[in-house]
ROPA-984093 format. One record per residue (C-alpha): x, y, z; residue in three letters. Coordinates in pm, whole numbers, plus 50000, padded with zeros to 5 digits. Layout:
N
XYZALA...
This chain:
244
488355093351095UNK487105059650921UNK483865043651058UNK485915015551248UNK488435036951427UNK485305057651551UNK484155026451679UNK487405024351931UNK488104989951754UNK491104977051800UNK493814985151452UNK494834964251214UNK498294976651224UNK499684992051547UNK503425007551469UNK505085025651804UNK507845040151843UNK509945024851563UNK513355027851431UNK514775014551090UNK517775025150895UNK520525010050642UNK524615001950814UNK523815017951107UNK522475044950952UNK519315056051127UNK516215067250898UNK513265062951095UNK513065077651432UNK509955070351671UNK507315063551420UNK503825057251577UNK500815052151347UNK497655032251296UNK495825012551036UNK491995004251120UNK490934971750923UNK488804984050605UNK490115018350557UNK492085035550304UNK495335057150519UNK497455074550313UNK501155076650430UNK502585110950222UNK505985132150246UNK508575145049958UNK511225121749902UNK513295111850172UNK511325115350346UNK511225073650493UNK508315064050356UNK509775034850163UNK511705026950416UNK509015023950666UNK507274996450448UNK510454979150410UNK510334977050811UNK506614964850821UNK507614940550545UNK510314929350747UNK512764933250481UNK514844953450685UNK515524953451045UNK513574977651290UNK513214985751651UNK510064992351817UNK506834978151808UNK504854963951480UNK501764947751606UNK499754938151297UNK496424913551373UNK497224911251717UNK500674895251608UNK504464907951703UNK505934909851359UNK509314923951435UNK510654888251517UNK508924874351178UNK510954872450853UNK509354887750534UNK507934851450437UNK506474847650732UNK505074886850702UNK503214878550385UNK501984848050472UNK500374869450792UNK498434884450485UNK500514919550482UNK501604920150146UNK503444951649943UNK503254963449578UNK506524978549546UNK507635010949364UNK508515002349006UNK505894977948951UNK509064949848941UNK506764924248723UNK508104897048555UNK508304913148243UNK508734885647975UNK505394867148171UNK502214871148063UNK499704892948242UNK498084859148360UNK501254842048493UNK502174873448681UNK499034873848877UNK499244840648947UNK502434844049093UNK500674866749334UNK498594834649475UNK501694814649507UNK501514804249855UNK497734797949771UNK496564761549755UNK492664771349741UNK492684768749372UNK488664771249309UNK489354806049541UNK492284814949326UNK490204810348998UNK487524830349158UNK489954861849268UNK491224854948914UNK487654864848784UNK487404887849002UNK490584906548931UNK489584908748553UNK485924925348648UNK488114955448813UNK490354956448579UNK488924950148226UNK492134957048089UNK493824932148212UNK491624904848068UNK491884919347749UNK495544912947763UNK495854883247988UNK498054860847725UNK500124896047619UNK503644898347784UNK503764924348086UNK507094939347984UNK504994948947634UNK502344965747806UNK502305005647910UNK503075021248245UNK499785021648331UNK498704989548250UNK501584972848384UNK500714992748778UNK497104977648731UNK498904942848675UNK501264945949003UNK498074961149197UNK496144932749035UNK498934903449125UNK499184917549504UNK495464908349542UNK495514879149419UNK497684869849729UNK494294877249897UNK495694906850160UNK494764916050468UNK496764950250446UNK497774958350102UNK500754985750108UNK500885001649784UNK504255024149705UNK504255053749466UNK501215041849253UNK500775073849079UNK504105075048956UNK504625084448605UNK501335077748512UNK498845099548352UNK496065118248559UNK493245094648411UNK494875064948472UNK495725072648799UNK491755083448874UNK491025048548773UNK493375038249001UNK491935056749337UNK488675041749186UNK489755005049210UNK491145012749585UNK487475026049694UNK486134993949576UNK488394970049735UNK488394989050075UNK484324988950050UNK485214947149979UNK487224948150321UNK490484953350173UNK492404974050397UNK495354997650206UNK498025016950331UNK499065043150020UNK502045056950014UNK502595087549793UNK504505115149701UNK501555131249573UNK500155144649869UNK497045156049728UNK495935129249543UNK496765101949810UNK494345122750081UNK491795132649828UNK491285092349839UNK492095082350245UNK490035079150504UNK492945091250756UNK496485107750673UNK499995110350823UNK502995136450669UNK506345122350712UNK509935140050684UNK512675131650718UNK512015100150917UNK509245118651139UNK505765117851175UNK504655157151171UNK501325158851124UNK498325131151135UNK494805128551140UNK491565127150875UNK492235127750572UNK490135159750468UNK491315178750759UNK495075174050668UNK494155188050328UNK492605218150514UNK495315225850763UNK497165255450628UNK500135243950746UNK500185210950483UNK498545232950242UNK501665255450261UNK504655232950286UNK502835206750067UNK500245213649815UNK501785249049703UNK498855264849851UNK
């Protein structure tokens, strides 16, 4: 368990009980887990498992039942606008940049609700000393760029809305082992910043192998939560996830 849950601090994100699901359709059943501010938890299951559709619920995009308590706020009354401006912002699966922008234009699209400009051109800066590639191909178009260049741009563009809780979905996927080390890298450096990220894989291994604190989902169901390095040691997950 990360430093600050140790310290019985209250959590960033407090989700009880909740239930989400499409036309009446229920996918999520009773989901309860926790997010302690500065802290890397990893949110992992096979597909269809819910996972995406649990960060559609915290991102209000969808409709849910329950409880989503995030900075001492109710958000299940909030729209999504009013979720993101709360500072809980989402990189979704696919990347979905504005491909014929440039790199630069798409991460300041990111900062769109900011109007701290000498902030924004600092997190600008910023965003270019963790990822080097980027300012070597600021003025390029992000539709021309590679797989994993263009996941370092939406990673890149979701912090320059300057997040409280970043919720990353499916980073690793399709993207080569090295790229995807650099990656995990960038996400130990932003939660040392304060950043706090909730990473939501299909890769079990390498999603725990980075978090603080784990929970295995199927098929709309928590089943198994704790640290992170104990989850990866319980022969149970070993078994049913990691083919060991």
């Amino acid at each position: 368990m990360s430093a600050a849950a140790k310290k019985g601090q209250a959590p960033l994100l407090k989700v009880a009980d909740l239930g989400a699901g499409y036309g009446g359709m229920p996918v999520l059943r009773n989901v309860s887990l926790e997010v302690h501010k500065a802290e890397i938890v990893a949110l992992v299951g096979g597909n269809g498992a819910g996972k995406t559709t649990l960060l559609r619920a915290l991102s209000r995009v969808i409709a849910a039942t329950g409880k989503i308590e995030f900075s001492g706020r109710d958000l299940v009354p909030m729209t999504s606008d009013e979720a993101f401006a709360s500072g809980l912002v989402q990189v979704p699966e696919g990347r979905q940049l504005f491909d014929r922008m440039t790199v630069e234009d798409n991460l300041l699209m990111g900062a769109y609700r900011r109007s701290d400009k000498a902030a924004v051109e600092r997190d600008l800066k910023r965003i270019y000393g963790l990822f080097p590639r980027l300012g070597e191909r600021k003025k390029q178009l992000a539709g021309s760029m590679s797989g994993g260049e263009q996941q370092m741009c939406a990673m890149a563009r979701g912090l320059m809305a300057a997040p409280v809780l970043l919720m990353i979905d499916e980073m690793s996927l399709g993207l080569a082992p090295v790229v995807v080390e650099q990656l995990m890298a960038v996400l130990g450096t932003i939660r040392d910043e304060g950043v706090t990220i909730l990473l939501v894989e299909q890769d079990v291994h390498l999603a725990l192998s980075g978090a603080d604190r784990g929970y295995v989902m199927e098929t709309g169901h928590i089943v198994h939560r704790g640290a992170a390095k104990e989850l990866i040691d319980d022969p149970e997950v070993r078994r049913a996830y990691l083919g060991l």
